[in-house]
FIKOLZA-1660 file (N, C-alpha, C; in steps of 0.1 Angstrom, whole numbers, plus 5000, padded with zeros to 4 digits):
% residues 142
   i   px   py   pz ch aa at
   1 1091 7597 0604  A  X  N
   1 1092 7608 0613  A  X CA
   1 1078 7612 0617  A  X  C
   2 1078 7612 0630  A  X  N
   2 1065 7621 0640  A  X CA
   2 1066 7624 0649  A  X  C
   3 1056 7631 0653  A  X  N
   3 1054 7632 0672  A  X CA
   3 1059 7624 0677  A  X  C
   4 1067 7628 0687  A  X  N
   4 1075 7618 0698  A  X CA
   4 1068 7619 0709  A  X  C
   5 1066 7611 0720  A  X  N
   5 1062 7615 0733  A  X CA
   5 1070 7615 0738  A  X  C
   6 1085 7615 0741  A  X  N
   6 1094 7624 0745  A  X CA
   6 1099 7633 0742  A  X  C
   7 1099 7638 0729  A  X  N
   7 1101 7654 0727  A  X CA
   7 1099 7655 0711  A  X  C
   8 1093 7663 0711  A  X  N
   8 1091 7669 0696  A  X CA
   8 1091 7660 0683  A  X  C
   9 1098 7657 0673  A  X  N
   9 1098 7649 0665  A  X CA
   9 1103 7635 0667  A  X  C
  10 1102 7624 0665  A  X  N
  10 1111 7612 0666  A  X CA
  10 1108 7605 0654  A  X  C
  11 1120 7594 0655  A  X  N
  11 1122 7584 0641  A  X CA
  11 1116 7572 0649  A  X  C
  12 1105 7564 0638  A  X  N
  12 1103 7551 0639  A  X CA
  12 1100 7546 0632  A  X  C
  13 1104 7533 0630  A  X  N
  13 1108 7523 0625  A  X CA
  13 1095 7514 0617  A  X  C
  14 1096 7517 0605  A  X  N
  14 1091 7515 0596  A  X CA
  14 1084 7500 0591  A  X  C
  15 1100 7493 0597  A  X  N
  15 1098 7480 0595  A  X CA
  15 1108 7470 0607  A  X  C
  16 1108 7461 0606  A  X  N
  16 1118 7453 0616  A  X CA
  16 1130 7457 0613  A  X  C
  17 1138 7458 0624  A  X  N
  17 1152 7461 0622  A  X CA
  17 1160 7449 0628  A  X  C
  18 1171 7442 0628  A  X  N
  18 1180 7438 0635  A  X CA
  18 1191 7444 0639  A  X  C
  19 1192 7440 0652  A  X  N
  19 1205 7441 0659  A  X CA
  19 1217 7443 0651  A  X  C
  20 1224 7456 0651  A  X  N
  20 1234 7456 0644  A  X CA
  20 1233 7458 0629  A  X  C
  21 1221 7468 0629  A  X  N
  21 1219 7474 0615  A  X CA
  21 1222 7486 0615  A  X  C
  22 1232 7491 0604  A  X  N
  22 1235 7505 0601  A  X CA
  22 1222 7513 0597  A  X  C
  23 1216 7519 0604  A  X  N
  23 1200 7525 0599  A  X CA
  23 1201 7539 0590  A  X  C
  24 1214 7550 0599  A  X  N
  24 1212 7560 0592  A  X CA
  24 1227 7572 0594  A  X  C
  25 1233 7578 0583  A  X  N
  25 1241 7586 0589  A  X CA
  25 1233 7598 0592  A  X  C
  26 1241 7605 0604  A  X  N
  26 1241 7619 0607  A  X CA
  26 1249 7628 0599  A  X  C
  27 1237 7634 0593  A  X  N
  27 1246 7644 0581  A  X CA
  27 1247 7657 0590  A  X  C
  28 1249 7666 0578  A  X  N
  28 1255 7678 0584  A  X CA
  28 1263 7685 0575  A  X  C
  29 1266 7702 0580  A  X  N
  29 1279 7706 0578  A  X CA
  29 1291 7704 0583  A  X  C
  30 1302 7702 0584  A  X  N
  30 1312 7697 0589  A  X CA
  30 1318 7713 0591  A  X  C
  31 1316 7715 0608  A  X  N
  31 1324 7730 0615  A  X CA
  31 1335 7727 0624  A  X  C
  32 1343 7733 0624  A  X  N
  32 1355 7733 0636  A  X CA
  32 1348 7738 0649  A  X  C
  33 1357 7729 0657  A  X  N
  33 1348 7735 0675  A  X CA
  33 1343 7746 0676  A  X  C
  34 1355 7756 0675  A  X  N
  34 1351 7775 0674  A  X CA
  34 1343 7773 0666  A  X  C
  35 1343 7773 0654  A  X  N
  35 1329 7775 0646  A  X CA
  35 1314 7772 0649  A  X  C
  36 1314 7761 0660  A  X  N
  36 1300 7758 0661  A  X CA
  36 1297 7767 0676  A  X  C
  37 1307 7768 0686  A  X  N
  37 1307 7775 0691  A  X CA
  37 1305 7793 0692  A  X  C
  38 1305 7795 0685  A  X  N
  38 1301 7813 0675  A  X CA
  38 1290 7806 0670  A  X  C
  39 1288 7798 0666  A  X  N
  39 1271 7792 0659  A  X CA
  39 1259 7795 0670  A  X  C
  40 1263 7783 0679  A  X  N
  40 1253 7783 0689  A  X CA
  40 1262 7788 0704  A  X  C
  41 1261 7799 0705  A  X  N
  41 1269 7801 0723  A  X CA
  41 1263 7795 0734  A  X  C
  42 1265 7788 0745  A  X  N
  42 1258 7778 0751  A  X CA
  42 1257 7788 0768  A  X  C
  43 1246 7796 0767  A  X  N
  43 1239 7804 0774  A  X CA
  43 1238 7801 0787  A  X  C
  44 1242 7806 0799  A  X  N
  44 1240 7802 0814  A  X CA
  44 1221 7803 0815  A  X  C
  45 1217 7790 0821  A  X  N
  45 1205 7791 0822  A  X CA
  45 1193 7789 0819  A  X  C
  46 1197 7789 0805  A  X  N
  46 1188 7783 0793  A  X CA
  46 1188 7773 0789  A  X  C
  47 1179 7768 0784  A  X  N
  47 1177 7749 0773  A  X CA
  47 1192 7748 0768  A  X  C
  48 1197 7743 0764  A  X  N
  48 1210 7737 0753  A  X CA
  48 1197 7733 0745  A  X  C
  49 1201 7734 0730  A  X  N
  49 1193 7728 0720  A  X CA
  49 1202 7732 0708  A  X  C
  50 1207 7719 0703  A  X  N
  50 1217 7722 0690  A  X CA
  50 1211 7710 0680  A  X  C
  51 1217 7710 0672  A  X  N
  51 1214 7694 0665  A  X CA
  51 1233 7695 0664  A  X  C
  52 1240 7696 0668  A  X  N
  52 1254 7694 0666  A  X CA
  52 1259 7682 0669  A  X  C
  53 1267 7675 0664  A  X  N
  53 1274 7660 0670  A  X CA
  53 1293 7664 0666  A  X  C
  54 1299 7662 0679  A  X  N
  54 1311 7659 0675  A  X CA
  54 1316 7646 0671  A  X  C
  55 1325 7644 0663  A  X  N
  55 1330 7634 0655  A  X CA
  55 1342 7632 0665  A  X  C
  56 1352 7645 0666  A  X  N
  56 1367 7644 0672  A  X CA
  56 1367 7656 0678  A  X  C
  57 1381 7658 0682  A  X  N
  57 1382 7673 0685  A  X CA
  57 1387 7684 0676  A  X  C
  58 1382 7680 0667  A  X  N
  58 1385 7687 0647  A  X CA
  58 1374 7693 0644  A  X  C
  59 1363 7680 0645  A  X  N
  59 1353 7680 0631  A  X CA
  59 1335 7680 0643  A  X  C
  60 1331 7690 0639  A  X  N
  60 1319 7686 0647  A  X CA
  60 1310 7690 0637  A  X  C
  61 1296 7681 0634  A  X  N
  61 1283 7681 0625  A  X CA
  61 1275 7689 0631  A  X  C
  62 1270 7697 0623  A  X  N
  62 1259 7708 0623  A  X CA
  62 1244 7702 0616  A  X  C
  63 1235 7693 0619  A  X  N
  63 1223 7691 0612  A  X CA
  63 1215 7697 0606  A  X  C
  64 1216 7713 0613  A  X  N
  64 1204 7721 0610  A  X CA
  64 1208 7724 0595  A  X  C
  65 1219 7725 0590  A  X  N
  65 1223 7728 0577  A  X CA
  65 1228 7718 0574  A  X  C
  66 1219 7711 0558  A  X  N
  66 1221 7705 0550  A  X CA
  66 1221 7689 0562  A  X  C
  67 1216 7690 0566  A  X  N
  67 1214 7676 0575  A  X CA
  67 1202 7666 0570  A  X  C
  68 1197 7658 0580  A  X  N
  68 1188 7649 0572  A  X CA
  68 1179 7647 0591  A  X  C
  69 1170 7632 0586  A  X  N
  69 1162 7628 0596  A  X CA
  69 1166 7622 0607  A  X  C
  70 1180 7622 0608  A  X  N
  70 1185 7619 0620  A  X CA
  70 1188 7626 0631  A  X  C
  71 1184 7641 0627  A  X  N
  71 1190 7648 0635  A  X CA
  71 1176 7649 0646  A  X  C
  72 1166 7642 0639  A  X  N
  72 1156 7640 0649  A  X CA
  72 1152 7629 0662  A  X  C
  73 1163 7623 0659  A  X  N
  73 1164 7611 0664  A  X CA
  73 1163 7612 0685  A  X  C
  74 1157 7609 0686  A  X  N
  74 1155 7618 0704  A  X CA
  74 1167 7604 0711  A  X  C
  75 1171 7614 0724  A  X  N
  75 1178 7605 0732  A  X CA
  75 1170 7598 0743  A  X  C
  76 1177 7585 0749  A  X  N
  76 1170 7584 0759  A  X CA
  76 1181 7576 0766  A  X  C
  77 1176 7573 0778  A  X  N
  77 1181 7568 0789  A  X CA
  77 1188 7547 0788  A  X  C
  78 1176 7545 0781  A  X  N
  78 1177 7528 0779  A  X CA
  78 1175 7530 0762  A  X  C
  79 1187 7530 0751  A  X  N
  79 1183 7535 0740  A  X CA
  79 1184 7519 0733  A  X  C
  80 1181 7523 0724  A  X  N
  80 1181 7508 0711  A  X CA
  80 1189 7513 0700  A  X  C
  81 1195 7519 0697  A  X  N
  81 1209 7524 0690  A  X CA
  81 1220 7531 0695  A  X  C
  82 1229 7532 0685  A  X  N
  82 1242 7536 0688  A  X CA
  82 1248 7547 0682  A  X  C
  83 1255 7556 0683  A  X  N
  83 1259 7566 0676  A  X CA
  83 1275 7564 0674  A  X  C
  84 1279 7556 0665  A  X  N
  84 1291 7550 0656  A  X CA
  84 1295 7559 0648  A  X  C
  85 1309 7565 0650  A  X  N
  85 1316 7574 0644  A  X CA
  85 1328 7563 0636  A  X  C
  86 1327 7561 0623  A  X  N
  86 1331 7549 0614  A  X CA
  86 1342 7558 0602  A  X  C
  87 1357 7566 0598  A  X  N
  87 1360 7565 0593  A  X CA
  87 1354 7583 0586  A  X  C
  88 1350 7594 0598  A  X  N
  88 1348 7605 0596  A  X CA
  88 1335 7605 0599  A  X  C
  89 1326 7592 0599  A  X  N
  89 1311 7598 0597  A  X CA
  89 1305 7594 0607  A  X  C
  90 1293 7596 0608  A  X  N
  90 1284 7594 0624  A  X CA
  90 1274 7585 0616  A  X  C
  91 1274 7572 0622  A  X  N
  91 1263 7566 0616  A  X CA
  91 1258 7561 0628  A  X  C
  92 1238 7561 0629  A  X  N
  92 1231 7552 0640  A  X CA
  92 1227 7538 0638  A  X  C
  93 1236 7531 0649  A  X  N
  93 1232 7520 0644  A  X CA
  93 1224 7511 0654  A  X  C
  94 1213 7501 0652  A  X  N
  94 1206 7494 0660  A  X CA
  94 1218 7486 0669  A  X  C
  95 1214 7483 0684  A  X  N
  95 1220 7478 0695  A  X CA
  95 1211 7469 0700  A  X  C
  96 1200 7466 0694  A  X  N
  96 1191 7452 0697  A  X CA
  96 1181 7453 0684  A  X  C
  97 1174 7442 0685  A  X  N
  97 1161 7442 0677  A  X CA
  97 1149 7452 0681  A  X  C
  98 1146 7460 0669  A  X  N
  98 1142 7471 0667  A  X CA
  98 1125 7466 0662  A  X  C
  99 1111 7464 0667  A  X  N
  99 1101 7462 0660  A  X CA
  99 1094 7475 0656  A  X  C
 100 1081 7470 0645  A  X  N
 100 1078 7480 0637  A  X CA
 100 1075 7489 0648  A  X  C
 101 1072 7503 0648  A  X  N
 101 1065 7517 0655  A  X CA
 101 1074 7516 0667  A  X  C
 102 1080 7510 0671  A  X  N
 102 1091 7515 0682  A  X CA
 102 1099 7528 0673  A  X  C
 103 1102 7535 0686  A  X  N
 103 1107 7547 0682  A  X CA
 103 1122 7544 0685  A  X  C
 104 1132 7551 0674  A  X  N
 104 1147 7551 0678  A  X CA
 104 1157 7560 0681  A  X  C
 105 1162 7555 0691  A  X  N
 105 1167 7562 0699  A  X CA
 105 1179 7559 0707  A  X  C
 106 1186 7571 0709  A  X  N
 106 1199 7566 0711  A  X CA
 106 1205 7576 0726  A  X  C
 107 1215 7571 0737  A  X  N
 107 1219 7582 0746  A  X CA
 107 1228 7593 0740  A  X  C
 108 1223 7607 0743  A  X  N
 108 1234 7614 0734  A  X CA
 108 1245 7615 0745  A  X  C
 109 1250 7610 0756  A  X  N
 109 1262 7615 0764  A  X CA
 109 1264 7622 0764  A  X  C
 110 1258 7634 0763  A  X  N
 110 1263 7643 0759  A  X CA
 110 1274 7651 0772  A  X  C
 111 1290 7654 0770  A  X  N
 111 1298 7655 0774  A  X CA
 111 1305 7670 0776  A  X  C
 112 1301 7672 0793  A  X  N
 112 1300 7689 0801  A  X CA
 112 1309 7688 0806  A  X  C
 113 1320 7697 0807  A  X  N
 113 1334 7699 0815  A  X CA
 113 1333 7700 0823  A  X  C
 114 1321 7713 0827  A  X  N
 114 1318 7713 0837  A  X CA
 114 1312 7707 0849  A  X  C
 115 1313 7711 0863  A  X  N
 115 1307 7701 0871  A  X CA
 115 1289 7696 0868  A  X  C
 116 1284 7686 0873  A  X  N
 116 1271 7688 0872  A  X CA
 116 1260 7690 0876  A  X  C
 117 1261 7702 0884  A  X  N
 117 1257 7707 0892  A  X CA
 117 1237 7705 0887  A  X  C
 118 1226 7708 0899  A  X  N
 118 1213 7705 0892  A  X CA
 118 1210 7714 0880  A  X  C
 119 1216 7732 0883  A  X  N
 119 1211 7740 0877  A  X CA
 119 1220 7732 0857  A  X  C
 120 1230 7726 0859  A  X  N
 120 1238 7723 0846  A  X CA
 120 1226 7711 0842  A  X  C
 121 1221 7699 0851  A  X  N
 121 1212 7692 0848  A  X CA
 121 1204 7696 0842  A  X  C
 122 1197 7704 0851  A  X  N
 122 1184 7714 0839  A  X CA
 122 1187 7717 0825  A  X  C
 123 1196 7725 0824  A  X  N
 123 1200 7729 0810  A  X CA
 123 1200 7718 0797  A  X  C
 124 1203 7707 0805  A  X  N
 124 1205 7698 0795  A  X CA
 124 1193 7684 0796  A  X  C
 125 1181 7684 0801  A  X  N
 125 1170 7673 0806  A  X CA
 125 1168 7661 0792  A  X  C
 126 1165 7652 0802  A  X  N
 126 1161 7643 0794  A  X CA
 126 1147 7636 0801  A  X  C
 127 1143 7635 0788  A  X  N
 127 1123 7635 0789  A  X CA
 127 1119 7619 0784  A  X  C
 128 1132 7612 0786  A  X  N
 128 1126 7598 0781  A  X CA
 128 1119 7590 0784  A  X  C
 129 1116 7592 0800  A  X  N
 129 1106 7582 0806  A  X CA
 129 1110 7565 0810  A  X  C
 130 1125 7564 0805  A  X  N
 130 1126 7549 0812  A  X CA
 130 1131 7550 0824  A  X  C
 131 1132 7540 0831  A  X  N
 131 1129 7529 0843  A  X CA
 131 1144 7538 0847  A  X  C
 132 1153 7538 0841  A  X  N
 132 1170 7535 0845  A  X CA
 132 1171 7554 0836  A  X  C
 133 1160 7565 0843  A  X  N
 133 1165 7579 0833  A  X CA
 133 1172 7583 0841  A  X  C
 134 1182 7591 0838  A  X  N
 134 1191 7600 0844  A  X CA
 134 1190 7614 0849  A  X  C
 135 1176 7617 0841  A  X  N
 135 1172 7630 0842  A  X CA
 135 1179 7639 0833  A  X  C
 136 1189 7637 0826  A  X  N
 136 1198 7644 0820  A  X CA
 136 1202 7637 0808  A  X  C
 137 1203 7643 0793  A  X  N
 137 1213 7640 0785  A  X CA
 137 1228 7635 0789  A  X  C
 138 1235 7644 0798  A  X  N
 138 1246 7645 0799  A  X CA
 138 1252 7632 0806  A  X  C
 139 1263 7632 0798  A  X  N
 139 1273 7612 0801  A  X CA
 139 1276 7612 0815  A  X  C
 140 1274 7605 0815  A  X  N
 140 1277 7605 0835  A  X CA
 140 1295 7601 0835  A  X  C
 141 1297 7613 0845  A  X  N
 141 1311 7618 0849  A  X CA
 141 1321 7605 0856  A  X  C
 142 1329 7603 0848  A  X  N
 142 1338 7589 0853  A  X CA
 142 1349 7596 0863  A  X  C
% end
């Protein structure tokens, strides 16, 4: 874990990885939707910034409590892992060959009911810097 030049902390890679290596789960508290929602209320206009991950529409992970180093894991646009929900649990796993000091990283999709309007863009930016960025965390709307 260190400075990221896309945002704040990031995880890199220690040593070679291969394709298709389970690297790390996303821990956490385990909250019900409401619960995370009374946690963090998701403010007109401001940043979104959680470390939360939904599993289902049951079980959603809280990092900041009792979590671990994955909750540092930054997203990006063109990522080199995956975020594999296996049997309750969120594990990141590599999606190509990973070399040493590359940083890992994964798209969070992260998924707005709402429309996506620029001002909802904003809320949610992504600072990854590749070729193919979205400008946005958020999963692009099917």
């Amino acid at each position: 874990m260190r400075q990221s030049g896309i945002q704040g902390f990031g995880g890199f890679a220690t040593q070679a990885i291969p394709a298709g290596t389970r690297i790390i789960e996303y821990a956490g508290e385990r909250l019900t939707p409401a619960e995370s929602e009374a946690r963090y209320p998701d403010t007109l206009g401001e940043r979104h910034h959680t470390f939360l991950f939904a599993i289902d529409d049951e079980v959603v992970v809280d990092a900041a409590v009792n979590g671990n180093e994955a909750r540092f894991l930054n997203h990006s646009c063109a990522p080199n892992c995956d975020a594999v929900i296996d049997d309750g649990r969120i594990w990141i796993e590599s999606i190509h060959d990973i070399e040493v000091g590359e940083e890992l990283v994964y798209d969070y999709a992260y998924i707005l009911e709402e429309r996506h309007t620029p001002a909802a863009k904003k809320r949610f930016p992504c600072y990854c810097g590749a070729i193919t960025c979205r400008g946005t965390i958020l999963a692009k709307k099917r």
